[in-house]
C-alpha positions as CSV (number, residue, x, y, z in Angstrom):
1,X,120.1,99.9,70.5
2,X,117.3,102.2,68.9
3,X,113.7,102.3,70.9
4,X,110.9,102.5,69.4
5,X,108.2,104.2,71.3
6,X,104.5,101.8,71.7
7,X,101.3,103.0,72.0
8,X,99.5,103.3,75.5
9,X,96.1,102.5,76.4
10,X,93.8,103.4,79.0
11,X,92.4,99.7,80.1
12,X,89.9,100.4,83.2
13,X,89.2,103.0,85.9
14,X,87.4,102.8,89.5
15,X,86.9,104.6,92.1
16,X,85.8,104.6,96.0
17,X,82.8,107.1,96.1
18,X,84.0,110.6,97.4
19,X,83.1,111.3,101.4
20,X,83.2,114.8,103.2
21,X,86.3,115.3,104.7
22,X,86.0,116.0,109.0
23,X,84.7,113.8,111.8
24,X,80.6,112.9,110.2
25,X,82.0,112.0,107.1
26,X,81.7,108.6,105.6
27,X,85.2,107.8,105.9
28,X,86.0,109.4,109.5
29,X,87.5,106.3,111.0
30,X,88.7,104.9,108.1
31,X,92.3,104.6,107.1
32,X,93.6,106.2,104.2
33,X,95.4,103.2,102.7
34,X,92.8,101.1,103.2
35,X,90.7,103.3,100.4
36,X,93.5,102.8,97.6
37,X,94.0,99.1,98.8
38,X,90.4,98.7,97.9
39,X,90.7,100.4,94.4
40,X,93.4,98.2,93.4
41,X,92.0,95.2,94.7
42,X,88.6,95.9,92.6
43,X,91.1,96.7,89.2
44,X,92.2,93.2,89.6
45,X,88.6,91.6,90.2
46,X,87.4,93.3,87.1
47,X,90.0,91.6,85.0
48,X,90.9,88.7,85.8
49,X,92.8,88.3,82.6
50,X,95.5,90.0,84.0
51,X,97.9,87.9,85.7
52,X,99.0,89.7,88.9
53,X,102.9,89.1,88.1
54,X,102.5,91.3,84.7
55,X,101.6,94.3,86.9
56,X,105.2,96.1,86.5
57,X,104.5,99.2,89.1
58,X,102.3,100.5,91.8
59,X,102.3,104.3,91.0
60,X,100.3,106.3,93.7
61,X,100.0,109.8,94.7
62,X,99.1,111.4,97.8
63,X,99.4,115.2,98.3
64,X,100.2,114.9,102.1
65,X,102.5,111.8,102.4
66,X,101.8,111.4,105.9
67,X,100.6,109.0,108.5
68,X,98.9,106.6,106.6
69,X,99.3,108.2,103.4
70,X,103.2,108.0,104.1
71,X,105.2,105.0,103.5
72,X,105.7,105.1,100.0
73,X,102.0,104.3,99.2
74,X,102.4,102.8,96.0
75,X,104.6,100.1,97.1
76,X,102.6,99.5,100.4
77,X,99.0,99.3,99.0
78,X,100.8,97.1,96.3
79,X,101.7,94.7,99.2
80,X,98.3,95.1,100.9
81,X,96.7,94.9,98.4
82,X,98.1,91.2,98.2
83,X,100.2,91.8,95.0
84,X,103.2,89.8,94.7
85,X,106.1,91.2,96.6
86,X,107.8,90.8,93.1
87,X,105.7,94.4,91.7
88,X,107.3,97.2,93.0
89,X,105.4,100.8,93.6
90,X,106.0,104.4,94.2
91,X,104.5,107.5,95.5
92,X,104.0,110.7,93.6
93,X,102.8,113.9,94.7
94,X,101.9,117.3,92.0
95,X,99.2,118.2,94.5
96,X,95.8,118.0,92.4
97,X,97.2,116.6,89.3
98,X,99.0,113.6,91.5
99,X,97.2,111.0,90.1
100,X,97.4,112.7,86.5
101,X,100.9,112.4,87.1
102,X,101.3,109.1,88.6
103,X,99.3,107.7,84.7
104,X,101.3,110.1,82.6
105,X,104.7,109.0,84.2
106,X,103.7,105.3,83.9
107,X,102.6,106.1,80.4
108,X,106.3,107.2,80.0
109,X,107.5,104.3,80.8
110,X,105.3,101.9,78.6
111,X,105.8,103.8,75.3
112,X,109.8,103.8,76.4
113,X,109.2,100.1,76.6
114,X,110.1,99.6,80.5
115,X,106.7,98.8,81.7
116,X,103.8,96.5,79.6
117,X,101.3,96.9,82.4
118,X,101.2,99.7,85.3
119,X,98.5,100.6,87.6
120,X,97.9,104.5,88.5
121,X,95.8,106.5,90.8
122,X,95.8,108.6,94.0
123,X,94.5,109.2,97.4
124,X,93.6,111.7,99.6
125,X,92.1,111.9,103.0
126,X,91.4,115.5,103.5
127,X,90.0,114.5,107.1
128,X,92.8,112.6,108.5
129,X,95.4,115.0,107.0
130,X,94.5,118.9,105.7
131,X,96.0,120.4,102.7
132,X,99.0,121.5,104.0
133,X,99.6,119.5,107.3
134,X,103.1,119.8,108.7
135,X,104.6,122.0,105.7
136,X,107.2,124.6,106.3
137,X,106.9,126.9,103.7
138,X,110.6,128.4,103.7
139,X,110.8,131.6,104.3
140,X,112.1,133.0,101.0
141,X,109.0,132.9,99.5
142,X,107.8,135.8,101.0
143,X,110.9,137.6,102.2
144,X,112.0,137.4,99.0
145,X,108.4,138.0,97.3
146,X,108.9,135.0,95.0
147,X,105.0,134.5,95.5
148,X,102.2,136.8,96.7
149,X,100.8,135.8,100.7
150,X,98.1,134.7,98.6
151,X,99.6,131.7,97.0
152,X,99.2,128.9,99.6
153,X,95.7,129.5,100.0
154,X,93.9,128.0,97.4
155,X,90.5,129.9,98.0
156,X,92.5,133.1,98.0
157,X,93.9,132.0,94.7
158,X,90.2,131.7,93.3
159,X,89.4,135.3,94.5
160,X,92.6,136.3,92.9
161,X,91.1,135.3,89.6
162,X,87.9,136.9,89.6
163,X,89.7,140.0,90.3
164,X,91.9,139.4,87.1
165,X,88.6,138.6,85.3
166,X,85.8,141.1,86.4
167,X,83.4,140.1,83.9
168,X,83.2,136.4,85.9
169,X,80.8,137.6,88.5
170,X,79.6,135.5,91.5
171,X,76.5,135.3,90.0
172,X,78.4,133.0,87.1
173,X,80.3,130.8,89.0
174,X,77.1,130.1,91.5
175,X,75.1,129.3,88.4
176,X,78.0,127.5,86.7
177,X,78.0,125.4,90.1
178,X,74.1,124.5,90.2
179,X,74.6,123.2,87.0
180,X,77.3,121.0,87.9
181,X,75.2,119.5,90.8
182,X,71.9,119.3,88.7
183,X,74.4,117.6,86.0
184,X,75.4,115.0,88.8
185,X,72.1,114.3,89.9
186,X,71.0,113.7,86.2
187,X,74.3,111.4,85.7
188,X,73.1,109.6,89.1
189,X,69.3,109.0,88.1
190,X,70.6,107.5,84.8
191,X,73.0,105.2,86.8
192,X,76.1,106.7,84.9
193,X,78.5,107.3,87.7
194,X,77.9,104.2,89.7
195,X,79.7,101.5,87.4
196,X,82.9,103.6,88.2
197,X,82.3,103.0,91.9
198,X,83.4,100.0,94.6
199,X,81.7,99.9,97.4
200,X,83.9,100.5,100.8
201,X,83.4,99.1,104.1
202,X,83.3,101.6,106.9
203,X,83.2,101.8,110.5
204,X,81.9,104.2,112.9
205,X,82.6,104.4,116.9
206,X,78.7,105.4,116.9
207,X,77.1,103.5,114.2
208,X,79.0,100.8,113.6
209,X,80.1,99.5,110.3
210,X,78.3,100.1,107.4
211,X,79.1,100.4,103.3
212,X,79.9,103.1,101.3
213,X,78.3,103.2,97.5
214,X,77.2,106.5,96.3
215,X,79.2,109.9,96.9
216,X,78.5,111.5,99.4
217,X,79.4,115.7,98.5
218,X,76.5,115.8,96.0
219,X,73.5,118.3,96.8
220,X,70.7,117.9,94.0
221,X,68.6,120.3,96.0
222,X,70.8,123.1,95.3
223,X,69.2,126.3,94.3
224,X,70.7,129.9,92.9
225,X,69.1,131.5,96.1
226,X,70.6,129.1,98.4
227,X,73.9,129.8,96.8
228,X,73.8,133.3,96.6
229,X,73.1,133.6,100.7
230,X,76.3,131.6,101.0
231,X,79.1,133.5,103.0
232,X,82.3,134.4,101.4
233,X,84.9,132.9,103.5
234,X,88.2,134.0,101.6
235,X,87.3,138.0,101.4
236,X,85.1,140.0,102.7
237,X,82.3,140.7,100.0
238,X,84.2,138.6,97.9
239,X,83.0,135.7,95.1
240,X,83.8,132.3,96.2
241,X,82.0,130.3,98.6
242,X,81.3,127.1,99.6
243,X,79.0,126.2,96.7
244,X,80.9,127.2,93.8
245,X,84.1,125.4,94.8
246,X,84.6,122.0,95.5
247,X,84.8,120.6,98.9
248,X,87.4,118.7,101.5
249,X,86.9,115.2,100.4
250,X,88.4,111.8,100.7
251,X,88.6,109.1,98.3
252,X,90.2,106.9,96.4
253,X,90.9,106.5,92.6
254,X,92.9,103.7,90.6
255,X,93.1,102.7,86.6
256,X,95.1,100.0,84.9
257,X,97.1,102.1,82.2
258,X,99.5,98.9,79.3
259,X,100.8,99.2,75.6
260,X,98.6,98.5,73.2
261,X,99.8,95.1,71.9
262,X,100.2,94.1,75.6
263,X,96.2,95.0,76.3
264,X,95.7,93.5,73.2
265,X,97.8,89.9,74.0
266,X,95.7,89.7,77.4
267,X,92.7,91.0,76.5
268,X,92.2,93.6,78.2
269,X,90.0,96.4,77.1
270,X,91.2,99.8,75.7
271,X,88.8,102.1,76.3
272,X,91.3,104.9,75.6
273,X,94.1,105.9,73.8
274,X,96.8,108.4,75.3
275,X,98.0,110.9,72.3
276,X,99.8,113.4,74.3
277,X,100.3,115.0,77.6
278,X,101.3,118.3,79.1
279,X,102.5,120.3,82.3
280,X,103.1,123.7,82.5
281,X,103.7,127.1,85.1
282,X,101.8,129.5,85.9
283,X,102.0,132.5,88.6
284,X,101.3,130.3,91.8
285,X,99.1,133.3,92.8
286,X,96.4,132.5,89.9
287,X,97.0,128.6,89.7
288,X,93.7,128.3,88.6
289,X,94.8,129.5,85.0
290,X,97.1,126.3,85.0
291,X,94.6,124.6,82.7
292,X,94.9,127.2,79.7
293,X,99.2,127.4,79.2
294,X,99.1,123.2,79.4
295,X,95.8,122.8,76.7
296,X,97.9,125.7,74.5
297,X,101.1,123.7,74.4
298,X,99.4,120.0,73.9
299,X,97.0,121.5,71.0
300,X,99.8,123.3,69.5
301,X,102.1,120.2,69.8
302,X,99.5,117.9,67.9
303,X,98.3,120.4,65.0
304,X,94.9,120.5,66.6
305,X,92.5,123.5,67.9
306,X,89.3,123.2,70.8
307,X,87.2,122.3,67.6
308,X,89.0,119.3,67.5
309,X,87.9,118.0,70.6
310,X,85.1,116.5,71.7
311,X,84.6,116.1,75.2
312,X,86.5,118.1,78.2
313,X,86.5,116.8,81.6
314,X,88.1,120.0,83.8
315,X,88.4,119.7,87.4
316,X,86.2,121.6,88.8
317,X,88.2,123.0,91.7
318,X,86.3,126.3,91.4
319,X,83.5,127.6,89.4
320,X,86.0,130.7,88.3
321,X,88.7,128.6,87.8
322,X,86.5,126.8,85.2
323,X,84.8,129.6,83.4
324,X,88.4,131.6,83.0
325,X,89.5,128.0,80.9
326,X,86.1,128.4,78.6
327,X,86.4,132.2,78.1
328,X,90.1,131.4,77.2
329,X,88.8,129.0,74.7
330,X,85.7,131.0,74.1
331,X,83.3,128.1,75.3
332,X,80.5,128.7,76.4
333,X,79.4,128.1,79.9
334,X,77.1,125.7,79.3
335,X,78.6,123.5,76.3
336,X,77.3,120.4,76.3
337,X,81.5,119.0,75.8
338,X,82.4,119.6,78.8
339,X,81.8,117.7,81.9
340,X,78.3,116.3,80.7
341,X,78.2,114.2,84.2
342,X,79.3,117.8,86.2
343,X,82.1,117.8,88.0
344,X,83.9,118.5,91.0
345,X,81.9,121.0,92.8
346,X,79.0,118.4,93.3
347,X,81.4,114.9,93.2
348,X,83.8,116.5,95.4
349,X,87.9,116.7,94.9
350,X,90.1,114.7,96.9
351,X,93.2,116.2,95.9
352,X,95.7,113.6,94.6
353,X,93.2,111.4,93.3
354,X,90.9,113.4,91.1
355,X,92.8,113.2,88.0
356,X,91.9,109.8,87.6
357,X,88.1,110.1,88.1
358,X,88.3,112.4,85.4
359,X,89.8,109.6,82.9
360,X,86.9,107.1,84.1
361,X,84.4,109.6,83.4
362,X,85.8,110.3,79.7
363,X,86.3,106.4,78.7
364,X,83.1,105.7,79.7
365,X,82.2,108.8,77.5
366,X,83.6,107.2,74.6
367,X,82.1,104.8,74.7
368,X,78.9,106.1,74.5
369,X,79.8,108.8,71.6
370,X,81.3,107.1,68.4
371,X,81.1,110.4,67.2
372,X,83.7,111.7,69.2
373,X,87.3,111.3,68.3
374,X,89.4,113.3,71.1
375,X,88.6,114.3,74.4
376,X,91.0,116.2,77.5
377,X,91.3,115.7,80.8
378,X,92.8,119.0,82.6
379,X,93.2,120.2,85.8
380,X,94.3,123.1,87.4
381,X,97.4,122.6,90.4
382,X,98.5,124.4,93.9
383,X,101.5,126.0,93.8
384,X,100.9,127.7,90.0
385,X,100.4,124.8,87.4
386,X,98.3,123.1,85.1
387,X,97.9,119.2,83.5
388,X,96.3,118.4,80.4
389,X,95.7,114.8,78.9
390,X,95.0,114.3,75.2
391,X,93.0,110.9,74.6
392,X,91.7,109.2,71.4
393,X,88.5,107.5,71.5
394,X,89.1,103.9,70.8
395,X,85.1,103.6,69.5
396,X,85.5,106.7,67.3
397,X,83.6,105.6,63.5
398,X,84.9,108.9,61.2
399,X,82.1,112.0,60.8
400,X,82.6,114.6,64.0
């Protein structure tokens, strides 16, 4: 029986605000679950037009499936969530691009035609579990030099970079990274970030309990001469530092992802389009690159250059990691496409779920710029890859 492949649409994204990872941060006695439980249940409040028996799978990804970030996450906040026991759910893991994944795999599925409706998103409490927590690298890797020492260590990776491009100095990425925090600050003040957000309940031994609603990694008082007296933690002398990188956060993130004529028959919204997506390899070493090879393949794959797009919301894992992407592209630092609300550095990146703050951030875009037709998503990945997202702007009027 032929297939015929439907279109899929980006419906509605949310968010928990972002909290420092460690024992002062907002969500220090909070479980991890209980974040993505949130998300979902919020999805659902904002539209109530979908019938909670049309939801056909709980796709979440955690980086470190443990603890309370184990037991299959997907199908477990599904069920605490108070879904019916009737939608099942999953959990992914592609480190930084898990929640990327989890909407691109669900996104499979719709335009194959087993899914109408899906929700997608991630988790990470960096607190409760570290990047990294109970691996066991296998031995090989090293013995066998299939990757440098260097790999595993994503700040090492970062330094790895700048050596491989001297011309991005420290004094770029610091001033790459105040503008990301005074970008923020700016997105803040003009009350653009906080419609993404639903407030969290959290509880303290000290304090008691209390309610999350802005992020807490932002610092608008950032300065270049703060950021320059920064120590180097990675190397000696080296480039990156606490400023121009993003944190150890937790959070939450969450979007309903449907076909087309499914959004359409329960109106929903479609505040995006998916055209195209794209993973790709890179020398686990420099995974910051990851972004270019995956942009290359998608652009190439839709007949389409970086003119053609109008907004670019890149993960902002580190300030080198970024600039190396806009060199490739030759984009300049400070074009106004890409991430106009900053990014990572100041918002913070809990791993697995920052894919999916990107997408919030570029519907809501949209919707403010008819004059844009296509924007990306992209991210770079531990362990040597990349992910790039190719979205149409539902509000797009013709004229660039």
């Amino acid at each position: 029986m032929p297939r015929t492949a439907r279109d899929v649409v980006f419906v509605d994204g949310v968010r928990t605000p972002f909290g420092k990872a460690g024992p002062k941060g907002l969500y220090a006695e909070t479980r991890a679950d209980d974040l993505i439980v949130r998300v979902i249940r919020e999805l659902r409040r904002r539209n109530p037009s979908l019938p909670a028996d049309r939801i056909d799978e709980v796709a979440i990804a955690a980086t470190t499936q443990t603890g309370d970030q184990g037991l299959t996450i997907g199908r477990s906040a599904a069920v605490l969530a108070g879904l019916p026991k009737s939608v099942p759910g999953y959990a992914i893991d592609r480190m930084c691009a898990g929640a990327m994944t989890a909407v691109t795999t669900v996104a499979g599925g719709i335009a194959f035609g087993a899914y109408d409706v899906a929700v997608a998103g991630g988790v990470e409490h960096m607190g409760r579990h570290p990047m990294g927590e109970g691996v066991d690298p296998n031995p090989r890797f090293l013995a066998e030099k299939l990757v440098d020492p260097s790999a595993l260590v994503m700040g090492s990776t970062a330094e790895n970079l700048h050596d491989r491009f001297p011309h991005i100095t420290r004094e770029r990425a610091d001033a790459y990274a105040l503008r990301s925090q005074q970008k923020v600050a700016a997105a803040y003040e003009a009350g653009k970030i906080q419609p993404d957000l639903v407030p969290m309940a959290i509880r303290s031994q000290e304090k008691g309990y209390g309610l999350a609603t802005a992020d807490e990694p932002p610092r608008p008082d950032t300065t270049l001469e703060g950021l320059a007296g920064l120590k180097t933690p990675f190397r000696p002398h080296g480039h990156v530092t606490a400023g121009n990188a993003a944190g150890l956060n937790d959070g939450a993130t969450g979007c309903i992802v449907a076909a087309e004529d499914v959004a359409a028959e329960l109106g929903l919204p479609v505040r995006m389009r998916l055209v195209d997506y794209a993973f790709a390899g890179v020398e686990p070493e420099v995974m910051g690159v990851g972004p270019v090879p995956a942009t290359e393949k998608l652009l190439a794959r839709n007949s389409i250059t970086m003119d053609d797009i109008g907004l670019i919301e890149i993960n902002e894992a580190f300030a080198v990691q970024v600039i190396a992407f806009l060199d490739h592209f030759k984009i300049a630092d400070d074009d106004r496409r890409v991430n106009p609300w900053g990014g990572a550095i100041a918002l913070g990146h809990p791993l697995a779920s920052s894919g999916v703050r990107l997408m919030m951030q570029l519907a809501r875009q949209f919707a403010e710029r008819p004059d844009v037709r296509f924007g990306l998503t992209t991210m770079c990945v531990g362990m040597g890859m990349g992910g790039t997202v190719l979205w149409e702007n539902p509000n797009f009027e013709g004229g660039k």
